[in-house]
C-alpha positions in Angstrom: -0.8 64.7 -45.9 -1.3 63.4 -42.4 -3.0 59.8 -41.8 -6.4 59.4 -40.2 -6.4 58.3 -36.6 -7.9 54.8 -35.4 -11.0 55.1 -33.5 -12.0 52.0 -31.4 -16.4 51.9 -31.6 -18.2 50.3 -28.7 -21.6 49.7 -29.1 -23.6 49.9 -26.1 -26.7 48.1 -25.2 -29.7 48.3 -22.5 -29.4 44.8 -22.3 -28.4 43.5 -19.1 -27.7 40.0 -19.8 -24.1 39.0 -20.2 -24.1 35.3 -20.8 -22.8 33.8 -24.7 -25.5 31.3 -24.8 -29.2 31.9 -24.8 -30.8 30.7 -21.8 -34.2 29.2 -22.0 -36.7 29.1 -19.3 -37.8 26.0 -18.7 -39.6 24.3 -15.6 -38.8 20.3 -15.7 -38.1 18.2 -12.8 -34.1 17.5 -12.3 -32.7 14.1 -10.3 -28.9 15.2 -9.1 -25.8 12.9 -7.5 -22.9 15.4 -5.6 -20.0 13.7 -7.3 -17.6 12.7 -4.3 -13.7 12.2 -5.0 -14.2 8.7 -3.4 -17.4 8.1 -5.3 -20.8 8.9 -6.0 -22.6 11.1 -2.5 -25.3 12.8 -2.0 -28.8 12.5 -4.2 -31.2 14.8 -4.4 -34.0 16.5 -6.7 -35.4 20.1 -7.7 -37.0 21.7 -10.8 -34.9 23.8 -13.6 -35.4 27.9 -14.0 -33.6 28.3 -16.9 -31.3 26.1 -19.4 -28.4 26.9 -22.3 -26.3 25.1 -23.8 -23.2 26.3 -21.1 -25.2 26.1 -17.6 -28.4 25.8 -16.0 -30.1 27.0 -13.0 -32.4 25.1 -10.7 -33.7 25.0 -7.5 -32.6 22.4 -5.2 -34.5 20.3 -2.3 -31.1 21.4 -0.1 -28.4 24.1 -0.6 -25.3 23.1 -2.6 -21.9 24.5 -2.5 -20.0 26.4 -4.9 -17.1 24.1 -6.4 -19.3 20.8 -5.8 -19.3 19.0 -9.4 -23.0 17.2 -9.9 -24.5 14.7 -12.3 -27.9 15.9 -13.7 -30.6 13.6 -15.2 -33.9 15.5 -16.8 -36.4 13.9 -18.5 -37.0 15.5 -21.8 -40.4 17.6 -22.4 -39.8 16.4 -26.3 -40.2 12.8 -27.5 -38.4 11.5 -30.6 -40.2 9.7 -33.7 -42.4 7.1 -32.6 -42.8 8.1 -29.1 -39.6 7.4 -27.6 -38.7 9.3 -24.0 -35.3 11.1 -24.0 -33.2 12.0 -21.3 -30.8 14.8 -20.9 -28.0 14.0 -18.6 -25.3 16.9 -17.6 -22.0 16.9 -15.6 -21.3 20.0 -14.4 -19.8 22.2 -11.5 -21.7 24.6 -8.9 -20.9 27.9 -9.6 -23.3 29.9 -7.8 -25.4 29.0 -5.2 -28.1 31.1 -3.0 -30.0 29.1 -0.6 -31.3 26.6 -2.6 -31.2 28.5 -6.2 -28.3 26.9 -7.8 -26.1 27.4 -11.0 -24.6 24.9 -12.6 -21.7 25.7 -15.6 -22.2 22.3 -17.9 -18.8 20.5 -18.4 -20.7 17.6 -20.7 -24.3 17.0 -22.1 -25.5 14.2 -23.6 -29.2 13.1 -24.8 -30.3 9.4 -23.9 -33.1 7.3 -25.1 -34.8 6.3 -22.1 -36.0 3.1 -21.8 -39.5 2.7 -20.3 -40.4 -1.2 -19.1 -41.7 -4.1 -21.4 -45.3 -2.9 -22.1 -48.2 -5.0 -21.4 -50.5 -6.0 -24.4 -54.4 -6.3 -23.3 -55.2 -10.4 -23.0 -58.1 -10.4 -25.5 -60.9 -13.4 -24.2 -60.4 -16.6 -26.6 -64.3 -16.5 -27.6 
């Protein structure tokens, strides 16, 4: 009696996209700082395309370079109970960059509560 063979299956799909992680598309604006080795460098701003949980794209008020590591702050859309603002802050490193559309691979992500100043109550007249 001889044994079956092993096939290996690959399924194929119409589906261009490659990536692990879903990527959203989400306009928001994005505050950056070019990590130096000496320090902190260059700041600068632009607006996200699209975000997952592994990298984000965005397009930058100047043209980055592949290898540069970034800090990312982005004010979240999404308030938590009682009003309160969040902030997403990434560290990541360039790992494309076309002109001024830049990808970012996300090292670390954390959400912040973001403090807003003391708010002023309304002075009510004493009569």
């Amino acid at each position: 009696m001889k044994s079956a063979g092993k096939r290996r299956l690959r399924l194929l799909s119409n589906n261009p996209e490659r990536r692990a992680n879903t990527r959203f598309r989400l306009a928001l604006e994005v505050r950056y700082t070019v990590v130096l080795p000496g320090g902190k460098g260059t700041a600068g701003s632009g607006v996200t395309i699209d975000v997952s949980s592994s990298g984000l794209s965005f397009l930058a008020d100047q043209p980055l370079r592949v290898g540069q590591r970034l800090e990312l702050a982005i004010d979240w859309p999404v308030m938590l109970d009682h009003g309160v603002q969040l902030q997403l802050t990434i560290s990541g490193v360039v790992v494309r960059a076309e002109t001024t559309v830049t990808a970012l691979r996300i090292d670390r992500h954390e959400f912040k509560t973001r403090r807003i100043g003391p708010q002023l109550l309304p002075v009510e007249p004493p009569f």
